[in-house]
N, C-alpha and C positions, 0 to 999 in steps of 0.2 A: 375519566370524569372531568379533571383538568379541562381538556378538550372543549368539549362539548361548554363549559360555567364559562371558557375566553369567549368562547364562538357566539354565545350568548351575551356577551358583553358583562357576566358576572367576575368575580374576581376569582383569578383560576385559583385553585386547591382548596378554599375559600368554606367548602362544604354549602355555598348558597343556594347549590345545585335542590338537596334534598329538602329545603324550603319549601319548593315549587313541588318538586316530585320523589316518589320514595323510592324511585327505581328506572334505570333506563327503563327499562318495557313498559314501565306505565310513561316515559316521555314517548316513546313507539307511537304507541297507541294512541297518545293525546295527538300526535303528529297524524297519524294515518285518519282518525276521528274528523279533524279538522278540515284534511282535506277532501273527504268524505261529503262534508257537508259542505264546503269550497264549489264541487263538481255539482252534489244538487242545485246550490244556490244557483250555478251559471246556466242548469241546464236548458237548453233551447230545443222549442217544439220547431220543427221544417217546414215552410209553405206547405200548406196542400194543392192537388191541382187547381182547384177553383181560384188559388192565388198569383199562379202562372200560368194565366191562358187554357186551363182543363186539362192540360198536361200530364197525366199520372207519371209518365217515364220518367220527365224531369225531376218532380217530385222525388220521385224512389232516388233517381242520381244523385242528386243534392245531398237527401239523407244520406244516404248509403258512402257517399264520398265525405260528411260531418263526422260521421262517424267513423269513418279512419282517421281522423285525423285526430278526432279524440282523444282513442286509442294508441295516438302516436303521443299526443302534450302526454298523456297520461304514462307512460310507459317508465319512468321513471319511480312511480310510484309502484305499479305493476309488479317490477324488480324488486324494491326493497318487501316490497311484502312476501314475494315468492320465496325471497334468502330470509326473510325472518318469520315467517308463520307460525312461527310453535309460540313466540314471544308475544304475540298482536293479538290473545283471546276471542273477543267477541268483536274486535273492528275488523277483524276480516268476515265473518258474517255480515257486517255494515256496508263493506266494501263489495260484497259478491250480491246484495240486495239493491246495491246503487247499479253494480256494472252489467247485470246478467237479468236477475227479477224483474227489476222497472224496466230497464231497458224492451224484455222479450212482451212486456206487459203495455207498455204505452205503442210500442210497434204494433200489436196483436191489435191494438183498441185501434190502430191508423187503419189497420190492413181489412178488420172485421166494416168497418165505413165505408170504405174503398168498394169494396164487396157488395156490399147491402147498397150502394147506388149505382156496382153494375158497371165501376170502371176497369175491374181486375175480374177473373174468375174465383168464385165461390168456392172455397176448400178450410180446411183446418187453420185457422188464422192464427194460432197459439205457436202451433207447430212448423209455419209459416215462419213466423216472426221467430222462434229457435234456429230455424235453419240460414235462417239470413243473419241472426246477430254472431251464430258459431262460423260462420264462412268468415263472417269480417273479423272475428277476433282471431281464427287462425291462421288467417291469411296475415295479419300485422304480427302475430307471435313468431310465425317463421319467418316472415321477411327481419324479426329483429333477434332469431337464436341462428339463421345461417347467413345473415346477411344479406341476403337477395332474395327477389320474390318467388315462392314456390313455381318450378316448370318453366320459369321464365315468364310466367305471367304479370302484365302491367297492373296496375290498381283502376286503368278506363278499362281494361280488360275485363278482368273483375266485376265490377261494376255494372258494368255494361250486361254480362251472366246472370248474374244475378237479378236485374231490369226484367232480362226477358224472364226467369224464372217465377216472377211474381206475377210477373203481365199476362202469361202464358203464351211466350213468344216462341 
């Protein structure tokens, strides 16, 4: 606790700690909470084609390359919550509704558009937008638990896969 009251500029041993908060894990939580709502605040919607030239591929690239890279600032947060999950309550619920729910939910609503004007083929948009958010989170989860990217795959590689999988390439 020392620790953490310097690092906070409070005075270490001080007890000023438990002023603010009753327990590490509720500082966790206030921590993981914050920046929860940090990543909403920033979130950015992608050109759609109409914005680049009619382009859908570009489009899906763009996205699809934002979001690794998300997934990459993000990965540090990723980490502590994976090591501390039993401690974080309900901010990981918070956390899994920012990175997974909205995420599969505002992709689904791009892709169900996309569709309905005829730029993409017409299929299951939900499940769609699942399979495309689970390729890019596994694909950054292994390239960050082995070090390198699964099979030797690049991230234009990727990408690029997944392009034509939407596009129905």
């Amino acid at each position: 606790m020392t620790q953490i009251e310097a690092a906070a500029g409070l005075s270490a041993g001080s007890g000023s700690f438990y002023r603010h908060f009753r327990s590490k894990e509720e500082l966790l939580q206030a921590v993981v909470d914050r920046e929860v709502d940090r990543i909403n605040a920033e979130r950015q919607i992608n050109p759609g084609p109409e914005e680049i030239g009619g382009d859908v591929r570009i489009a899906l690239a763009l996205e699809f390359e934002r979001r690794l890279n998300n997934l990459r600032r993000l990965h540090p947060l990723m980490k502590l919550v994976a090591r501390e999950r039993d401690h974080l309550g309900a901010s990981v619920d918070h956390l899994g509704e920012l990175l997974v729910t909205r995420n599969v939910d505002i992709r689904s609503q791009r892709l169900a558009g996309w569709m309905a004007a005829g730029a993409i083929p017409t299929r299951d948009a939900e499940a769609l937008a699942a399979v495309v958010t689970f390729a890019l989170t596994g694909y950054h989860l292994s390239v960050g638990f082995f070090g390198h990217p699964p099979a030797g795959v690049s991230d234009e590689s990727l990408i690029t896969t997944l392009v034509d999988l939407v596009t129905g390439v």
